[in-house]
C-alpha positions as CSV (number, residue, x, y, z in Angstrom):
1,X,-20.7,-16.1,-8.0
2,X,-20.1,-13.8,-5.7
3,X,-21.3,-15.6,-2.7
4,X,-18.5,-18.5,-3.2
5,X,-15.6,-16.1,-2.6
6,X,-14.6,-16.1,0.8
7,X,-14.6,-13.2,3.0
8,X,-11.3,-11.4,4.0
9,X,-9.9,-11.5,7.3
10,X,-7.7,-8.8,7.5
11,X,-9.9,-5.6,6.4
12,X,-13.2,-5.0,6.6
13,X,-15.4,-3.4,3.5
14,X,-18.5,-1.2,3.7
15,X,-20.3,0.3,0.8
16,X,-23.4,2.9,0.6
17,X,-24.9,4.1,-2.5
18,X,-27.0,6.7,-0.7
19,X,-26.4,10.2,-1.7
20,X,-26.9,12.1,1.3
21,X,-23.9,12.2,3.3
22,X,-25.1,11.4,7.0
23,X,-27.0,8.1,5.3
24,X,-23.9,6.9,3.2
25,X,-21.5,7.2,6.1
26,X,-23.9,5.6,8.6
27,X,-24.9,2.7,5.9
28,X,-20.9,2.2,4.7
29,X,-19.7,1.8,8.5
30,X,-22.5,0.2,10.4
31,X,-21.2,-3.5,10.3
32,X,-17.4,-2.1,10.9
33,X,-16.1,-2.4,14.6
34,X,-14.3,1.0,14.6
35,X,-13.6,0.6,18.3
36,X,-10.9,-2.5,16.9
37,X,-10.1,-0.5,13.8
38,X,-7.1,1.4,13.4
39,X,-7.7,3.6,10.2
40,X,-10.2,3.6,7.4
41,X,-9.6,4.5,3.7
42,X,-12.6,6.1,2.2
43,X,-13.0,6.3,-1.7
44,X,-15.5,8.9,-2.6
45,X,-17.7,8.9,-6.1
46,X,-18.0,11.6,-8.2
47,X,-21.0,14.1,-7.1
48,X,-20.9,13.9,-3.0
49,X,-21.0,16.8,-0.6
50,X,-17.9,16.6,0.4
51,X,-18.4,19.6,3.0
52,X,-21.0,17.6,4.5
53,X,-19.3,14.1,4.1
54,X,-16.4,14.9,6.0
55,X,-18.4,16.4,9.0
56,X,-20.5,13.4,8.7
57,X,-17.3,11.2,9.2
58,X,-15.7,13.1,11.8
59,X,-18.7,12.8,13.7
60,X,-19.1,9.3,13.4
61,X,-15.8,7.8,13.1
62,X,-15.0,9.8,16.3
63,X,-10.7,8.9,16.5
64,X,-10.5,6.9,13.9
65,X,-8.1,8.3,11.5
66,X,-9.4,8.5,7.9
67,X,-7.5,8.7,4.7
68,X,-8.4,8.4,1.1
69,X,-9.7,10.5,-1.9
70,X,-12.3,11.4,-4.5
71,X,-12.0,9.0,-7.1
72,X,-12.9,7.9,-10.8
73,X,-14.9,4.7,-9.8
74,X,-14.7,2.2,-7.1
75,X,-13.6,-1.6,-6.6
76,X,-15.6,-3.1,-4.5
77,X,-17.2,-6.5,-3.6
78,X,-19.1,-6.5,-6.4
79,X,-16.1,-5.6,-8.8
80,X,-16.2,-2.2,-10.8
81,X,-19.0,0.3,-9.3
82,X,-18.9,4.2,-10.0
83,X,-21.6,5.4,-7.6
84,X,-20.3,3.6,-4.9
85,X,-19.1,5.5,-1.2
86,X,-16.4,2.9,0.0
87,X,-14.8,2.2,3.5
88,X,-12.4,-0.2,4.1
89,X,-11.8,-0.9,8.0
90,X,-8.1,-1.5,8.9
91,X,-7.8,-3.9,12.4
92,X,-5.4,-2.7,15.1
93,X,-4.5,-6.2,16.0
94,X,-2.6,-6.1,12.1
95,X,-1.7,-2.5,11.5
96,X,-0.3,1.0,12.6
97,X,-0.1,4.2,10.7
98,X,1.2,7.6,10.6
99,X,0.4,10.4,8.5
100,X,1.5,13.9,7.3
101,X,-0.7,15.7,5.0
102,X,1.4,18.1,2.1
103,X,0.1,21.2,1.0
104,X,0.1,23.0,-1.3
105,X,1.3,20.5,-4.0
106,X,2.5,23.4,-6.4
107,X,4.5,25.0,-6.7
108,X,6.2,21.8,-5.2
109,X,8.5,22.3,-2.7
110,X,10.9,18.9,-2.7
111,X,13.0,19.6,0.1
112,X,10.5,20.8,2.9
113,X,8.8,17.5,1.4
114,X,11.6,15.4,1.7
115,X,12.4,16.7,5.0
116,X,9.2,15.7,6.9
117,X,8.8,12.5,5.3
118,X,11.8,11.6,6.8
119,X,11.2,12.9,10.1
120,X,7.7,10.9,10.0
121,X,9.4,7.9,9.2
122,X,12.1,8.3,11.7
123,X,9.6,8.9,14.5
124,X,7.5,6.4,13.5
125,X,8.8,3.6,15.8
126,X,9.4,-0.1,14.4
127,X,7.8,-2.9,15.6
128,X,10.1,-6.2,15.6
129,X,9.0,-8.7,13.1
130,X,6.7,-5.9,11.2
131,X,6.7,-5.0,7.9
132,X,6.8,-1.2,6.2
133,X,5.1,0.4,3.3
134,X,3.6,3.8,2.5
135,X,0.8,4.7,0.5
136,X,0.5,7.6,-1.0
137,X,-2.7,9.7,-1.8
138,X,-2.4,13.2,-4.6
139,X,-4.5,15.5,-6.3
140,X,-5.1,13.9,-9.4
141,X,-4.5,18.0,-11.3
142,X,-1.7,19.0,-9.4
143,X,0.3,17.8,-12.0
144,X,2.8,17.4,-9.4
145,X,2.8,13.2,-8.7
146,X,5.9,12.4,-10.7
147,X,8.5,14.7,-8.9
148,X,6.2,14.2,-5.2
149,X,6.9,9.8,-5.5
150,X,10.0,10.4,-6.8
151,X,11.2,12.9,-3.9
152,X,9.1,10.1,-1.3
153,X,10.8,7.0,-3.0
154,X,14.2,8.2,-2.3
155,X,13.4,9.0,1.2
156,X,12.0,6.4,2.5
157,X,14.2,4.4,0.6
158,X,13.6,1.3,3.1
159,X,10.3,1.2,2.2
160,X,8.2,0.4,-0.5
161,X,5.8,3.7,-1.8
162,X,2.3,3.0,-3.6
163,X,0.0,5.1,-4.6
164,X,-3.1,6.9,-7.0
165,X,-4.0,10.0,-7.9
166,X,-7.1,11.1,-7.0
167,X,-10.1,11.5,-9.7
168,X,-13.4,13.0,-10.4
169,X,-15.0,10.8,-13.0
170,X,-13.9,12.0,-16.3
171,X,-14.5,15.5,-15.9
172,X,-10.8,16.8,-15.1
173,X,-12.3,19.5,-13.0
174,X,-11.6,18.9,-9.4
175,X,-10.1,16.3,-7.3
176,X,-9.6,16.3,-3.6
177,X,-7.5,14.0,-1.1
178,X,-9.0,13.2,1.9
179,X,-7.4,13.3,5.2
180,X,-9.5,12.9,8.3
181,X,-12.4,15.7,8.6
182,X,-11.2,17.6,5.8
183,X,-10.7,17.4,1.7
184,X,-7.9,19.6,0.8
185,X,-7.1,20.7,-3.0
186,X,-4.0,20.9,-4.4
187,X,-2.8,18.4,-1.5
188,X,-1.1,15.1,-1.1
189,X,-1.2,12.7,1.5
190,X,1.3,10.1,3.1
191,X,0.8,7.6,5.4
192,X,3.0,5.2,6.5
193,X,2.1,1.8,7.0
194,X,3.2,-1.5,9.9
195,X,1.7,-4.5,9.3
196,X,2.4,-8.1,10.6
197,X,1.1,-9.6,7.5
198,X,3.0,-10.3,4.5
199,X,2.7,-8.5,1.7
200,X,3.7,-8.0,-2.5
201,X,4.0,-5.3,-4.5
202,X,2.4,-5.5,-7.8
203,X,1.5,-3.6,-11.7
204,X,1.3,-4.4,-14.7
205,X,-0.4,-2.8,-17.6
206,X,-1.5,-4.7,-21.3
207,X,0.3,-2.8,-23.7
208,X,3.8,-3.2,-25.8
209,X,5.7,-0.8,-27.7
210,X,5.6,-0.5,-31.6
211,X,8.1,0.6,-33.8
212,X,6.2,4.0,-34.4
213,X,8.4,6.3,-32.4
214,X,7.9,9.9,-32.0
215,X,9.8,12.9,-30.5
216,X,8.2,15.6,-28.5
217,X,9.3,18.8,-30.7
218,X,7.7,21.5,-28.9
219,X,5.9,21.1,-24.7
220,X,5.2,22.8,-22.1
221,X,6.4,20.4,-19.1
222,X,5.2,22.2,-16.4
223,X,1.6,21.7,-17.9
224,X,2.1,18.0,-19.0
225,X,0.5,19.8,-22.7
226,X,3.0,18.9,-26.0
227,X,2.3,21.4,-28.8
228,X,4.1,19.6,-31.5
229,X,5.0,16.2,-32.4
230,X,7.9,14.8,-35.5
231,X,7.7,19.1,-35.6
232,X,4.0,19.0,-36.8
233,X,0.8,19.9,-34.7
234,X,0.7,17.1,-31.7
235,X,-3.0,16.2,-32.2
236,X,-2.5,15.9,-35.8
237,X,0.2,14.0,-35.8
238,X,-1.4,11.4,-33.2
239,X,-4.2,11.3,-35.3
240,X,-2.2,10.3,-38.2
241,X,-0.1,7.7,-36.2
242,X,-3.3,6.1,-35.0
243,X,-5.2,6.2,-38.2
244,X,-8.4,8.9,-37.9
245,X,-9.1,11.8,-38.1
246,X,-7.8,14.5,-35.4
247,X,-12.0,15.5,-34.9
248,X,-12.4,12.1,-34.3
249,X,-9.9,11.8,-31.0
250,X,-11.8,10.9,-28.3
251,X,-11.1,9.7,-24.8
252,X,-11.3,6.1,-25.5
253,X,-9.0,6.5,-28.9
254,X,-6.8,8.2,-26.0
255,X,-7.0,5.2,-23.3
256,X,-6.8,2.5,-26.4
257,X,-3.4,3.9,-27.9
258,X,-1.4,5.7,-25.4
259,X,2.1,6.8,-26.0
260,X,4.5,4.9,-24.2
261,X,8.3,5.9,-22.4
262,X,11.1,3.6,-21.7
263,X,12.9,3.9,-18.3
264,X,15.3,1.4,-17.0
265,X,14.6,-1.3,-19.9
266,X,11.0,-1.1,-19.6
267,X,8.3,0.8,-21.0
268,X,5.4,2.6,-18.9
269,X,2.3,4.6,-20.5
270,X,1.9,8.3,-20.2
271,X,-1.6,8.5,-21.3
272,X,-3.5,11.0,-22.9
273,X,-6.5,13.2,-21.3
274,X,-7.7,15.2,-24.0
275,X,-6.7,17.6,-27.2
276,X,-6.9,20.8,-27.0
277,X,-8.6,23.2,-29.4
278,X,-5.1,24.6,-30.7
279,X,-4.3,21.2,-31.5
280,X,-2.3,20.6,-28.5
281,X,-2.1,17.2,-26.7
282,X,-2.6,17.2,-22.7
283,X,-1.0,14.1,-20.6
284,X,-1.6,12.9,-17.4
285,X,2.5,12.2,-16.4
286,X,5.7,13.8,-17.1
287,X,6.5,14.9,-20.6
288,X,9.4,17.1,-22.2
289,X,11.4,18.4,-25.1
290,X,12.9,16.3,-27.1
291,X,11.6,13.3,-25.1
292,X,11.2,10.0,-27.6
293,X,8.2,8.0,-27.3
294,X,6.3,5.0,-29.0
295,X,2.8,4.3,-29.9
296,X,1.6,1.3,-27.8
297,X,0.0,-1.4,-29.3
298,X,-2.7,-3.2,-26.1
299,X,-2.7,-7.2,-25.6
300,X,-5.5,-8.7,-24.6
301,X,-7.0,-6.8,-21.3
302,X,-8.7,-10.1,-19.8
303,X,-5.6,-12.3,-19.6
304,X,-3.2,-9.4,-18.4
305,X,-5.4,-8.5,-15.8
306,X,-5.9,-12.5,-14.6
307,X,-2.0,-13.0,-15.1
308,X,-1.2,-10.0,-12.9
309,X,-3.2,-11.1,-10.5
310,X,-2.4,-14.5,-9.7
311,X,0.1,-13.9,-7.2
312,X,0.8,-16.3,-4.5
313,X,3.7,-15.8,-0.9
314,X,6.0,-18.0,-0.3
315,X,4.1,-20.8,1.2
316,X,1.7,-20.6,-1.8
317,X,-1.3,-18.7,-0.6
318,X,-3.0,-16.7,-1.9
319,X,-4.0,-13.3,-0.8
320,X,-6.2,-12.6,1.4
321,X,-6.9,-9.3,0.2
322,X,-5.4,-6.5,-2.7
323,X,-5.1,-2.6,-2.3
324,X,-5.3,-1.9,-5.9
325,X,-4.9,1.5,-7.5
326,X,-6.2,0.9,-11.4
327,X,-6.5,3.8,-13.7
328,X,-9.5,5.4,-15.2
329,X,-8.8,4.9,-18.3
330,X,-8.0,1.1,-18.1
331,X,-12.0,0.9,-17.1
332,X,-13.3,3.3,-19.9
333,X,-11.5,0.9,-22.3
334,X,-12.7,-1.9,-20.3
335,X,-16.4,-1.0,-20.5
336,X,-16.0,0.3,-24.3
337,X,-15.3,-3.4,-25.1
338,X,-17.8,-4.5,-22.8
339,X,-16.0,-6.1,-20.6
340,X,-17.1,-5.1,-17.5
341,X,-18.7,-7.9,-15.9
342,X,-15.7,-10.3,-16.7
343,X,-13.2,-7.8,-14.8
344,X,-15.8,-7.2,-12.0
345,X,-15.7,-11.3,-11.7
346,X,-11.5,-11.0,-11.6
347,X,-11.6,-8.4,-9.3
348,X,-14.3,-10.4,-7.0
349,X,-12.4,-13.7,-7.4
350,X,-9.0,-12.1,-6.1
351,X,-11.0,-9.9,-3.7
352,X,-9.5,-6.8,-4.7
353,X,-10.4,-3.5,-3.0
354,X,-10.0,0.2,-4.0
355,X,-9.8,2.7,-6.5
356,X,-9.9,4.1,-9.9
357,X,-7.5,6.8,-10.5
358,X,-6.1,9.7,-12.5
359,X,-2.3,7.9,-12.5
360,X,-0.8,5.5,-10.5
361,X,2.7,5.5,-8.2
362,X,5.0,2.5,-8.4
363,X,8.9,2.0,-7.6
364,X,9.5,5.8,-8.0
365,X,7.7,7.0,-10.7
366,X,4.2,8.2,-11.9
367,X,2.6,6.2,-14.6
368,X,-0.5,6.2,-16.4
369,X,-3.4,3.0,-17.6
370,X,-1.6,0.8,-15.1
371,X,-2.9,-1.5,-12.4
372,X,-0.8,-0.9,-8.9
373,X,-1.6,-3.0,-5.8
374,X,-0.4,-4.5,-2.3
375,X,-1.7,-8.1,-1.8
376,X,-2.0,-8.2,2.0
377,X,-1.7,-12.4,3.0
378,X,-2.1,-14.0,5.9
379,X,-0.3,-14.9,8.9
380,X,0.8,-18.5,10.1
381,X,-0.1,-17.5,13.8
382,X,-3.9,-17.3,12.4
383,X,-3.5,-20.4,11.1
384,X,-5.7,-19.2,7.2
385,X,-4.8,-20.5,4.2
């Protein structure tokens, strides 16, 4: 039950499901002590003002800097939600930031990126005994994430980089990142991260390659859209691979048998967001000419998800909280098995916080129907357990 699992004490969660911007930014904040709170993230459901959001949060979050993005659903305390405006309160006494804000995303300009992430980093000064990450916040269309976390990754190379793409739903219309009074398009957002608590890296997804391999005969890379596949028409040949009929592709045939890449021994997903009505097949990460790919073949959703989860430090806590970054299309599969209420319990149980997304960033690279978090864990000086 919800009321057994303990409350964290390292962030601070407010939820509204008003749609009227001043009332969902008044209701999502009023218990959080913004004078004691260093930065908010903000994850923003499909269908909001977002013109008058952001003036609402400017004028009630006064200095407090706020980060985030639209997104494809929400994790809150209640597990899985999709209607639901969500704040989580950083504390001062545990945190500092620094942000830049990069736009436009595309055409991508690597260097000038590269250059100031470096120059935050660098003048970002280190507290002794604190720990470093960065987060990283994209428009989920840019179609720009897998060179921008790759660029970021080797630049901040003492750092670990985490990160979601932005999301609008389903739609695949518009998605905006969210940085302070304002919700750019075609933008990305850094911010670096000091924390006295420990912390983990985590992701996982629930699929395994087959021995169905394919080759990428004919793309368009810059548009993430493959045109032919074994040298015949890319949505007919998926549909053939899968078994139905090329009418009968939908999003969750898509998010239940995604093609799958191997980099460094191990296999991520670049999933697929739609056909197209030439037949064409679009993806939501990196794709190219000649590339060779398999058909993944999903395990079972449930245990994965517990499994990944059950993380512990080194002193064999558990968390007191997860960032967690999980893709859209893990939750449309999720709720097409109708599953829903035993991952909300999961998520409750571990008290993970955050987003759904259009793609997730992880140890350099873009992926796709992965779950990507930081499990944030207490400090001996606090004396928690």
């Amino acid at each position: 039950m919800r009321d057994t699992v303990p409350t964290p004490a390292y962030v601070t969660v407010g939820v509204s499901h008003s749609r009227d911007a001043a009332t969902a930014v008044r209701e999502a904040t009023e218990a959080l002590a913004l004078d004691e709170t260093r930065f908010l993230l903000v994850f923003v459901p499909q269908g909001h003002d977002l013109e008058a959001l952001a003036a609402a949060l400017g004028q009630r979050c006064g200095g407090v800097p706020v980060f985030g993005c639209t997104s494809a659903g929400q994790i809150t305390e209640m597990g899985y939600e999709t209607e639901a405006f969500l704040v989580l309160a950083f504390p001062k006494a545990h945190f500092r930031c620094a942000s830049i804000l990069f736009e436009p995303l595309n055409p991508l300009q690597i260097t000038g990126i590269a250059t100031h992430a470096k120059r935050l980093a660098e003048n970002f000064s280190h507290t002794a005994g604190w720990n470093r990450l960065a987060l990283v916040f994209a428009d989920g269309l840019s179609k720009q994430e897998d060179l921008l976390i790759s660029a970021l990754s080797n630049v901040l190379d003492d750092m670990p980089v985490f990160g979601g793409s932005a999301g609008d739903g389903l739609r695949f219309e518009e998605t905006f990142v969210l940085h302070n009074a304002t919700f750019p398009r075609d933008a990305a957002l850094l911010v670096l991260l000091e924390t006295n608590l420990g912390f983990q890296g985590l992701g996982f997804d629930h699929f395994l390659p087959t021995d169905r391999q394919v080759v990428i005969t004919e793309a368009n890379p810059r548009e993430r859209l493959v045109y032919e596949i074994n040298g015949a028409p890319a949505a007919c040949e998926y549909a053939r691979l899968v078994g139905c009929k090329v009418e009968d592709l939908s999003p969750q045939v898509f998010a239940e048998n995604p093609m799958l890449v191997e980099h460094n021994q191990n296999h991520y997903v670049r999933a697929i967001s739609d056909a197209t009505e030439g037949h064409a097949l679009s993806f939501l990460a990196a794709i190219d000419d000649g590339l060779i790919m398999s058909l993944g073949k999903g395990r079972e959703i449930m245990a994965t998800l517990t499994d990944g989860l059950a993380i512990a430090d080194c002193s064999g806590r558990a968390p007191d909280f997860i960032l967690g970054f999980d893709c859209a299309l893990r939750k449309l599969e999720i709720e097409h098995k109708q599953l829903s209420g035993a991952v909300s319990a999961v998520l409750r149980d571990r008290r993970v916080y955050g987003f759904n997304t259009f793609g997730e960033q992880h140890r350099g690279l873009h992926m796709n129907q992965t779950f990507v978090g930081i499990a944030f864990f207490g400090t001996d000086a606090d004396g928690l357990t």
